[in-house]
Structure formats: C-alpha cells, structure tokens
N, C-alpha and C positions, 0 to 999 in steps of 0.2 A: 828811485830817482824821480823828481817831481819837474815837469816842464813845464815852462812858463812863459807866456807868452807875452809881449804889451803891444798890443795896439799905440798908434800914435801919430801925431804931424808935426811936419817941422816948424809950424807957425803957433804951436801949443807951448804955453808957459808950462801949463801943469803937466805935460806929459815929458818934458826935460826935468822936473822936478823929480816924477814917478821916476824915471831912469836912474836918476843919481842915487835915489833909494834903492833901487834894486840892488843897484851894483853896487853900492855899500855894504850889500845883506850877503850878496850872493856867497856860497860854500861850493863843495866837489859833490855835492847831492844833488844840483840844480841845473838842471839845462835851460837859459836863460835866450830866446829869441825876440827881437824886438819886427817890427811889420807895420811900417807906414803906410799908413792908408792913402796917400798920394799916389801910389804907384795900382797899375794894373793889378799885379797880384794882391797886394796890399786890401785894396777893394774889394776883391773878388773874397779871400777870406773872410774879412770882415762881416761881408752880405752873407756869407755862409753859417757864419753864429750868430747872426742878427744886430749887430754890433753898430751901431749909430752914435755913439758920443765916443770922445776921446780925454784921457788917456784909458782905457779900458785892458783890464788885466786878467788875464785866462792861464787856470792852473789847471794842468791837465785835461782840459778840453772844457771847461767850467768856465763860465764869467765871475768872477770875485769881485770886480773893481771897478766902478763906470762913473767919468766924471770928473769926481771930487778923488783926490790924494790923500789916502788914508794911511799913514805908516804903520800901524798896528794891523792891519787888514792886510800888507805887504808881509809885513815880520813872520804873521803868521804863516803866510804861503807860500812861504820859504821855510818855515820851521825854525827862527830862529827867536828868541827871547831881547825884548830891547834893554839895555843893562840902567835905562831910567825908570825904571817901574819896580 
C-alpha cells in the first residue's frame, strides 16, 4: 500500500487542483492524507521534510512533487496509467 501525502493551503489554486487529481486517481492501494500547512501541525511536518513550496506531494515518505501540478508525476505515484496516452 503506498501513502501519500499533499502538502497544501487553502489560498493555493494549484494545490485544489493537485487534489482533485488525486482523488480522481485514488484506488484501495492508496492511503491518501492531505496536511495544510496553515495549521501547527501542518507546519511542523512540513519543516520536518523540508518542504517550502506548495502544493508538494510525498509518496511514502519521498517528495515527488513540489510546485508545479504534474498529472503524470501523480498518476504515477499512485500506480495508475492515464487512459490518454
């Protein structure tokens, strides 16, 4: 099972965008937590992987995704294949 993390804020375009892709992708393989960095904890994790831009995407303890919203970069770290390619 692959867990995944996103970093995010509520005042980010691209990190509601990141979302809606996940959850589009998401399967019964994927433990899927989202962790705004607004909040204490939020923060605190964040500074813990070194994490400074948003929407920022961590697959099993990894950073995959920082920034910029990549759907293939998502697809893959979920394991899923995009059925446009």
């Amino acid at each position: 099972m692959r867990y995944i993390e996103l970093y995010y804020s509520d005042t980010c375009p691209n990190c509601h965008m990141a979302r809606k892709l996940i959850v589009g992708m998401l399967n019964e393989k994927v433990l899927f937590k989202e962790i705004n960095v607004g909040t204490e904890y939020g923060k605190k994790k964040a500074e813990e992987l070194g994490i400074w831009v948003v929407p920022t995407l961590v697959v099993d303890g990894e950073v995959v995704m920082e920034g910029e919203v990549d759907e293939k970069v998502i697809a893959k770290a979920i394991n899923v294949t995009n059925e446009n390619e």
